[in-house]
C-alpha positions, 0 to 999 in steps of 0.5 A: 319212591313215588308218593300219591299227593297229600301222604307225608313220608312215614318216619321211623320205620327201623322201629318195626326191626330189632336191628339194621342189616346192610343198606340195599338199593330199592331198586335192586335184590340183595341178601339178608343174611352173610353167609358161605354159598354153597356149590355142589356139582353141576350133574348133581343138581341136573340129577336131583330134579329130573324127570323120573329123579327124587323130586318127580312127583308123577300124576298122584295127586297128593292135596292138602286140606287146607289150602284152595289151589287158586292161592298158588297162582295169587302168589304168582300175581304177586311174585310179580307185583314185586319182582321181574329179573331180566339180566341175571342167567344159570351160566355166570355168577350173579351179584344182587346188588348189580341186578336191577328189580324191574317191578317196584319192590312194593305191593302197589299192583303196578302190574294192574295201574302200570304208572298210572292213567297220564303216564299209561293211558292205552290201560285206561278208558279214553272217553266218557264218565270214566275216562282216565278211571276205569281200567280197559278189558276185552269187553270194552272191544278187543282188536284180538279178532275174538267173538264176543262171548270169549272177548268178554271174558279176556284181557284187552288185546292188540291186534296181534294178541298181545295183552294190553296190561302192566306186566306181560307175564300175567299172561304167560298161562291162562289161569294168571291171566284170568287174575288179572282180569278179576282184579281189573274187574275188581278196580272198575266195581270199587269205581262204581261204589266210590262214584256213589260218593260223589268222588270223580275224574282223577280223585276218583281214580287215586281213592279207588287205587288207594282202596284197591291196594290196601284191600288187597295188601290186607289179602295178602296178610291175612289170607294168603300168608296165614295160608302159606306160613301159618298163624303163628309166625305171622302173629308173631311178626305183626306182634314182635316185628321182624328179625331178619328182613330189615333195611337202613334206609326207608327203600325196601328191597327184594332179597334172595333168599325170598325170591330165587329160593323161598318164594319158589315154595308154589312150584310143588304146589301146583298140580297136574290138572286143574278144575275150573269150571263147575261139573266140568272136566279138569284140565291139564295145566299145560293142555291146550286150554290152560298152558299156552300164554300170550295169546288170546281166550280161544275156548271157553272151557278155559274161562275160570269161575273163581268160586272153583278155586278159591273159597267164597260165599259160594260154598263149592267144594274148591279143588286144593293146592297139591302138599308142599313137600320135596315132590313136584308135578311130573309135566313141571320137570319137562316143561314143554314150551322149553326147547329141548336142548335147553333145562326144560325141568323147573325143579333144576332151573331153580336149584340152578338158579340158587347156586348161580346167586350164591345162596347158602346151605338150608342148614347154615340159613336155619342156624343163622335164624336160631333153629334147633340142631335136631330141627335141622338134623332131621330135615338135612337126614331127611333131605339126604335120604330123598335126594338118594345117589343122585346129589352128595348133600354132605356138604349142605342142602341147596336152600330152596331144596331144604326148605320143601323138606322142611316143609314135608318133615316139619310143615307149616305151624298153623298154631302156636306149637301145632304143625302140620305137615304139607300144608305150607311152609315150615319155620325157616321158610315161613320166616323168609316169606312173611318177613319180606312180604310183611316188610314190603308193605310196611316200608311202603309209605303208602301202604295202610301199615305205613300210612294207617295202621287203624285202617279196616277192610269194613272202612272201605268195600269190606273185602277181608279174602281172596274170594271176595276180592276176585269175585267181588 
């Protein structure tokens, strides 16, 4: 792994574990636990997340209380912060450990900085103070043949549209595509603020980058995991270290249990409709505005103001995230940029993708992390009664599957011993997602848990939330 000039490698990071599992590849998946996959038919798993199945949700929207909607399409940023598969597919069996990572299984925002001004400098302005520094966006000139007025508020672009960034995929909808612009525009403002300290050219852009990541990594903690896992299992992890995600070796790597089951928790998540703007009309997520990715800003209604979606000093009444429960948003299980003679339900892709990586059971997960037989009782019953005649689930619960339920029937522990219901993830898949995103941040030696455990956002541009980073 790569390691910015003047940091010592940190040692003695199996000490945040209570033991060691089998050493895996940085730079490939693997798998935390040893366990039996299972396999249900084909037609089973179709029929469960079918439009108009178990899973469909329909056009209600079901919200929770607590969780603004704009920390879905954060988790999608990160998915993809860390994560990118372009070998493994539904038709043959997948073998982590042959299956490159294309990211860095780090959170170090290589979809923002690619790898860096040298090595990618079409990201970066060319002349002036801050060549070399600042990252380029559409208002510093776009070829995408766009008004000023829409190029302002866009990615940079090439001539055919095609946006300039780390990762393509943070321009597949509109709303990812806009996080990626206020996190560019996060970096250039820490630019401004660093500047005043004298700081210039390359030490400039290392101390910026450094300051960015690690607020941005505290976000992750002490935002978005206490929003999506809960209080308690991240206290408890930062507390006590992790149980189940441990490696050997100093690489950290991403397991499947975390990114083709536990980490799918925000397609229930997303709803069918979204208000970006103030007192404008919410819109469809898939609508003209909002669906169709990799092409340029071409309306202003789709333009989003961040204090809509994520709570910030503003004090707006921020839309919520949809609960998370065994339902999804109807358009999410015809999706229309899929042909139609291929899977076009998200639901089915994923339940799909879990037996092609041979997951286990929900049930034989949550044994293996020591949860109670009534706790899994009730969410296997519960699980096999939504499920109905269109899947057999006597033999297990497809992992992903099992731990929407979980979430719906058992919910988020926001509190030591209080849970609550769709509000977020539940005990099995709360510990998956925490201890891995925890996990890959402390096996990073540039992370501030690796490097500076004492570090605080108030020691840098202050920035603790989502909404203060992405309006900052």
């Amino acid at each position: 792994m790569p390691h910015h000039h003047g940091l010592n490698e940190f040692n003695g990071l199996h000490d945040f574990c209570h033991y060691g599992h089998q050493s895996q590849q940085g730079d490939r998946f693997g798998r935390i636990f040893n366990l039996p996959p299972l396999y249900l038919p084909v037609s089973e798993l179709k029929s469960l997340g079918a439009q108009g199945g178990p899973m469909d949700g329909g056009k209600t929207a079901k919200r929770t209380k607590s969780v603004p909607v704009g920390q879905v399409f954060f988790g999608q940023f990160v998915d993809h912060d860390i994560t990118l598969d372009v070998t493994s597919s539904f038709t043959q069996v997948a073998n982590p450990g042959v299956i490159p990572n294309v990211r860095t299984p780090t959170l170090d925002l290589d979809c923002i900085y690619g790898l860096g001004p040298e090595a990618h400098p079409y990201l970066y302005h060319a002349t002036g103070d801050y060549a070399g520094v600042k990252l380029l966006a559409g208002a510093d000139g776009t070829a995408a043949n766009q008004v000023q007025s829409l190029a302002k508020n866009d990615l940079a672009r090439t001539s055919h549209g095609t946006a300039i960034i780390g990762d393509p995929r943070n321009d597949e909808n509109r709303i990812v595509s806009q996080l990626q612009l206020a996190m560019i525009r996060f970096h250039n403002k820490v630019v401004d603020e660093l500047h005043s300290s004298s700081l210039t050219g390359g030490e400039l852009f290392e101390e910026t980058r450094e300051a960015v990541t690690w607020h941005y990594q505290w976000v992750v903690i002490h935002d978005y995991l206490l929003k999506m896992c809960g209080q308690a299992v991240v206290a408890d992890i930062l507390g006590n270290g992790r149980k189940y995600y441990c490696v050997d070796s100093h690489d950290p790597y991403i397991p499947v249990e975390f990114s083709v089951a536990a980490y799918r928790f925000g397609h229930s998540m997303i709803p069918q409709k979204i208000q970006i703007q103030k007192g404008k009309s919410a819109l469809e997520v898939f609508g003209s505005a909002l669906g169709k990715g990799f092409a340029p800003l071409a309306n202003q209604k789709a333009v989003v103001d961040w204090h809509e979606l994520v709570k910030t000093s503003a004090g707006r009444n921020v839309q919520k995230a949809e609960k998370l429960d065994s339902k999804m948003a109807t358009d999410l299980l015809k999706l229309p940029f899929i042909p139609a003679d291929d899977i076009q339900s998200l639901a089915t892709r994923n339940l799909l993708r879990g037996q092609a990586f041979l997951l286990p059971s929900g049930e034989n997960v949550a044994r293996a992390m020591a949860r109670s037989q009534a706790e899994i009782d009730k969410v296997t019953q519960a699980a096999g009664t939504i499920a109905g005649s269109a899947a057999d689930l006597s033999s297990g619960t497809p992992l992903w599957f099992y731990l929407l339920v979980e979430a719906e029937k058992i919910g988020r522990e926001t509190m030591p011993g209080h849970f609550d219901k769709g509000e977020g993830l539940g005990p099995v898949g709360a510990r998956i997602v925490a201890e891995t995103l925890i996990g890959l941040i402390e096996l990073d030696s540039r992370s501030f848990l690796a490097s500076n455990r004492n570090w605080d956002p108030a020691d840098s541009v202050g920035v603790s939330t989502l909404g203060e980073m992405l309006t900052f």
